[in-house]
C-alpha positions as CSV (number, residue, x, y, z in Angstrom):
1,X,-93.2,-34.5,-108.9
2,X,-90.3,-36.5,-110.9
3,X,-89.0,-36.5,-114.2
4,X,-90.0,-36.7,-118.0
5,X,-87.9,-37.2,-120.8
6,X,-88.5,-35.1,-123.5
7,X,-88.2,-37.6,-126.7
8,X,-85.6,-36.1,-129.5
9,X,-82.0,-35.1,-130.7
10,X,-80.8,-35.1,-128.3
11,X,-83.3,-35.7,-125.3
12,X,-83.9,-33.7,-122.6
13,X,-84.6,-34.2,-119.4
14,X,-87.7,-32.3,-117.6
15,X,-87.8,-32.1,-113.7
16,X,-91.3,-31.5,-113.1
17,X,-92.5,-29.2,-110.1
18,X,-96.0,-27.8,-108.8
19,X,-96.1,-24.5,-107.3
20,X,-99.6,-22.8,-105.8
21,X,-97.9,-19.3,-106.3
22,X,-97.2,-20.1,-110.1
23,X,-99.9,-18.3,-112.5
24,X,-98.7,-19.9,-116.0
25,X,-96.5,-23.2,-117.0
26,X,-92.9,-22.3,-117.1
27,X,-89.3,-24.1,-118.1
28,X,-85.9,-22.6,-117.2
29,X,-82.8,-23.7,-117.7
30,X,-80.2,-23.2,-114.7
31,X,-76.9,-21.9,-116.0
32,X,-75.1,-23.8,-112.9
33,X,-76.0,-27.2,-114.2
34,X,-78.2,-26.9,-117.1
35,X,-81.2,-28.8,-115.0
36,X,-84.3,-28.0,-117.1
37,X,-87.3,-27.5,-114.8
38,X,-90.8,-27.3,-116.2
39,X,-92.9,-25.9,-113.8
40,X,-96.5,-26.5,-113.2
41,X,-99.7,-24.4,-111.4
42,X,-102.1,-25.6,-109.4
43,X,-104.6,-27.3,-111.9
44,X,-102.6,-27.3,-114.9
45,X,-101.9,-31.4,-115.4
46,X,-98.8,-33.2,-116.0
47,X,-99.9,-34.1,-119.8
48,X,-100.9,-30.3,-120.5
49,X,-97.1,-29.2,-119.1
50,X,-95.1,-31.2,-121.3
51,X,-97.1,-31.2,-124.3
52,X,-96.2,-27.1,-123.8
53,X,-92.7,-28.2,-123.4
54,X,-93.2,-30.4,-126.4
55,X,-94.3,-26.8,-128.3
56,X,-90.6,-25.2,-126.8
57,X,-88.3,-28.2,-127.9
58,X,-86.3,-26.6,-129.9
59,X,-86.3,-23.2,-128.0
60,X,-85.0,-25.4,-125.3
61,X,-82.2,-27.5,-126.7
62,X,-81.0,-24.2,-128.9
63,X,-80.2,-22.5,-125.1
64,X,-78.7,-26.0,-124.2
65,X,-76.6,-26.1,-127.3
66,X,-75.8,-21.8,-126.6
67,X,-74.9,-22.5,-123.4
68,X,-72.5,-25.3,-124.3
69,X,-71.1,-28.5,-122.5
70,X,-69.9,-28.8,-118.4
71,X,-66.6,-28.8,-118.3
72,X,-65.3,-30.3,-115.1
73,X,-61.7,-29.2,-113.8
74,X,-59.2,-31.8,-114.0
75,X,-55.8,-32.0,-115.0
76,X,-54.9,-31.3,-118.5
77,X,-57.7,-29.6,-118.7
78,X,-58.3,-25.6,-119.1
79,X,-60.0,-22.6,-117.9
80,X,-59.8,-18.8,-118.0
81,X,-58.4,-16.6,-114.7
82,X,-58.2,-13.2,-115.0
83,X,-59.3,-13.3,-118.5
84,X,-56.5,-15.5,-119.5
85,X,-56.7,-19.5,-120.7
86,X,-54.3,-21.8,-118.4
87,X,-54.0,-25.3,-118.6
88,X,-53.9,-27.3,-115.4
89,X,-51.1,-29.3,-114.3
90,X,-49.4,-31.1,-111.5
91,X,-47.7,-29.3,-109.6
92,X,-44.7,-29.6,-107.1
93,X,-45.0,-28.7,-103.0
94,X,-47.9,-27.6,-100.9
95,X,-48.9,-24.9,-102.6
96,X,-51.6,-23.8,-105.9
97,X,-49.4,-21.5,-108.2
98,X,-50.6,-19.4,-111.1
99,X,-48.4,-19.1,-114.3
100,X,-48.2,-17.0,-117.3
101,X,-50.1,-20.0,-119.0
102,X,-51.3,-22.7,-116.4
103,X,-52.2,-23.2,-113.2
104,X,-50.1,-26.1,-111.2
105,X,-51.8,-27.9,-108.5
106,X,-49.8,-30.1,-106.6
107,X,-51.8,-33.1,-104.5
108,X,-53.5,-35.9,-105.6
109,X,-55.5,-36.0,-109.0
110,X,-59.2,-36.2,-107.3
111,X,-58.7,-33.5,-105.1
112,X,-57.9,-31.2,-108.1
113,X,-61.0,-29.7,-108.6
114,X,-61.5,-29.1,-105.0
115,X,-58.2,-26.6,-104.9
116,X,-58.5,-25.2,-107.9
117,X,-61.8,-23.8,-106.3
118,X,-60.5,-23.0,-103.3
119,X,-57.8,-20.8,-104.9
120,X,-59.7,-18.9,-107.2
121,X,-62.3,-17.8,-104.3
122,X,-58.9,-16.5,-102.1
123,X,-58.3,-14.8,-105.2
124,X,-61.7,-13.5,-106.0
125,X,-61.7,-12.2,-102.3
126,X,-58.1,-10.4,-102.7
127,X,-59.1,-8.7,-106.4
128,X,-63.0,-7.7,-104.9
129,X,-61.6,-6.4,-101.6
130,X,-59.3,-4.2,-103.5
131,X,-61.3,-2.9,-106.3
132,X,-64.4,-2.1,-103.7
133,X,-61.9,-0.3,-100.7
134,X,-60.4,1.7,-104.0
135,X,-64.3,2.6,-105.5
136,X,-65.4,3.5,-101.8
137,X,-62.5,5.3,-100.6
138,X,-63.3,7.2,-103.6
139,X,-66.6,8.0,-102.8
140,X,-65.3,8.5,-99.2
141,X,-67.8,5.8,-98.2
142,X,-67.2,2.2,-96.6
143,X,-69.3,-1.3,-97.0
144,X,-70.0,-2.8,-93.6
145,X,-68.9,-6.6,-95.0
146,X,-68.1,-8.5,-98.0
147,X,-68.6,-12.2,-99.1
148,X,-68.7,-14.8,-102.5
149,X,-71.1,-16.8,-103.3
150,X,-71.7,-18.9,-106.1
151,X,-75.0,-17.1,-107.7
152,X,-77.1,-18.2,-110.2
153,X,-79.0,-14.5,-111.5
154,X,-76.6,-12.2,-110.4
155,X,-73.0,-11.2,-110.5
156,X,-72.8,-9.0,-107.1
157,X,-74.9,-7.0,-104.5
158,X,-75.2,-4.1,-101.7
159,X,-77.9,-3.8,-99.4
160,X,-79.5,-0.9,-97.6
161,X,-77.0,-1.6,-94.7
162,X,-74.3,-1.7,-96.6
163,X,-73.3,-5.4,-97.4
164,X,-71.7,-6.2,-100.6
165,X,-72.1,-10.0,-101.9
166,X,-70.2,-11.1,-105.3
167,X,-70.4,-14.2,-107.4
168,X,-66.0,-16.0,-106.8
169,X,-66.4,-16.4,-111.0
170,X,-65.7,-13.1,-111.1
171,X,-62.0,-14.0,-111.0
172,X,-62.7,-16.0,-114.3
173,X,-63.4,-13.0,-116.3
174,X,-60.9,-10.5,-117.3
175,X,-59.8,-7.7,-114.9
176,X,-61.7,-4.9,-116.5
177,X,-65.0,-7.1,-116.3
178,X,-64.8,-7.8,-112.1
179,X,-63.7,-4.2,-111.8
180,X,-66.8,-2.9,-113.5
181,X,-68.9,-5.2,-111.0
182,X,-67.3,-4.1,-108.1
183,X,-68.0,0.0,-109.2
184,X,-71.6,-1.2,-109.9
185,X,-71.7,-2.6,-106.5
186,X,-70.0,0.0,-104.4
187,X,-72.0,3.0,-106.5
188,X,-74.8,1.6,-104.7
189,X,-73.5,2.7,-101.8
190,X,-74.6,6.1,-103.0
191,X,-77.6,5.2,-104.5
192,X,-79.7,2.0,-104.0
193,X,-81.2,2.4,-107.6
194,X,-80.2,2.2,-111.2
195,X,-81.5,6.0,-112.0
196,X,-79.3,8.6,-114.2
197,X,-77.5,9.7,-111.0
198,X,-76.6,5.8,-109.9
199,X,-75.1,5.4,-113.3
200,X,-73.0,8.5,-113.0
201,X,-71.6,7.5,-110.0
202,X,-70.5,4.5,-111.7
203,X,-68.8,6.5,-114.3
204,X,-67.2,8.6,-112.0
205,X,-65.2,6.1,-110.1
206,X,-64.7,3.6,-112.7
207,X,-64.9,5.4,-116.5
208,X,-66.2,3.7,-119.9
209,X,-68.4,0.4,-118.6
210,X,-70.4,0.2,-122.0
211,X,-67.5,-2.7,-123.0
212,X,-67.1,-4.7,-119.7
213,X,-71.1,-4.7,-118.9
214,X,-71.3,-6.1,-122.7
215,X,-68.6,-8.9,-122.1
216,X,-70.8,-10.2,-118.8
217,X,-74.0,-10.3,-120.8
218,X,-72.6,-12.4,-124.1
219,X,-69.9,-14.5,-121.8
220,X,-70.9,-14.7,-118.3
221,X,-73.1,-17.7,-118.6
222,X,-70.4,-19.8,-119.9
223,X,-68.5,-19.3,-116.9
224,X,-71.1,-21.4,-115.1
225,X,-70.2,-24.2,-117.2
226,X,-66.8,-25.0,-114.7
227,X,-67.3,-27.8,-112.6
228,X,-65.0,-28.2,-109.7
């Protein structure tokens, strides 16, 4: 349908949408990109939709501000890997190389982003893959595949056949936080539900994961704030 701006300090942007299977007016704010997108139901007008996001103004820029400014990967610049802030620099050779501190990336300066990316996946893959083998060889099960995705709603999944799918951020959080994802994921190998049993299956193989599941809800959105 287009766009509205939404008059104000500061303004926001509202990228209208109709949708026959929507039963009320909506808005939600993508953590990826912070895109706000009010949508609209059949018969609802554009006027009626954003004087209702007129109504949630400061609902919405109070999220915005929460869920802070894009930061896109460049040199000089910073982000967390494993938990730990490291600055990115140029690097010497062929290769990306982590450091106690930083993260040197040899090549040339508009292609930064891309390898940084490209890195931290291989290394998602490399940390998941071993936390889920040591979770299911626990359990004395397997998982019939595993792949990353960038996901907007969840951190990881299994499905009935045994496919496990995590969000590549996970290598952006500290250790304790992507093991805890990967025993969520592989317990549902056991049990493809979040009843009593599920949840002691999870404490089983991985202990305590009152702290780690607490880190993901206050921090996790912020790690969608990295732009490569």
């Amino acid at each position: 349908m287009g766009q509205h701006i939404l008059d104000g300090t500061p303004p926001v942007t509202l990228i209208l949408r109709k949708s026959a299977r929507a039963r009320r007016i909506s808005l939600r704010i993508s953590q990826l990109d912070g895109r706000v997108t009010l949508t609209l139901p059949r018969g609802v007008s554009e006027a009626e939709g954003i004087a209702f996001a007129r109504e949630k103004a400061d609902w919405l820029r109070g999220h915005l501000d929460k869920r802070g400014v894009d930061q896109v990967i460049a040199l000089g610049e910073s982000l967390p890997i494993e938990g730990v802030e490291r600055q990115i620099m140029e690097g010497q050779g062929r290769r990306v190389a982590l450091h106690e501190d930083a993260l040197s990336v040899p090549g040339k300066p508009e292609q930064v982003g891309t390898r940084v990316q490209a890195f931290l996946k291989q290394m998602a893959r490399d940390r998941l893959a071993g936390a889920s083998d040591r979770y299911a060889d626990t359990l004395g099960l397997t998982y019939t595949r595993l792949t990353l995705r960038d996901t907007r709603s969840r951190w990881g999944s299994c499905t009935s056949d045994g496919a496990l799918m995590y969000s590549w951020r996970l290598i952006l959080c500290p250790p304790e936080v992507l093991n805890y994802v990967a025993a969520h994921e592989v317990s549902h190998l056991a049990e493809m539900n979040h009843s009593s049993a599920f949840w002691s299956i999870v404490t089983q193989i991985h202990g305590p994961y009152t702290e780690p599941r607490a880190w993901l809800r206050k921090n996790g959105s912020a790690l969608h704030s990295y732009k490569f």
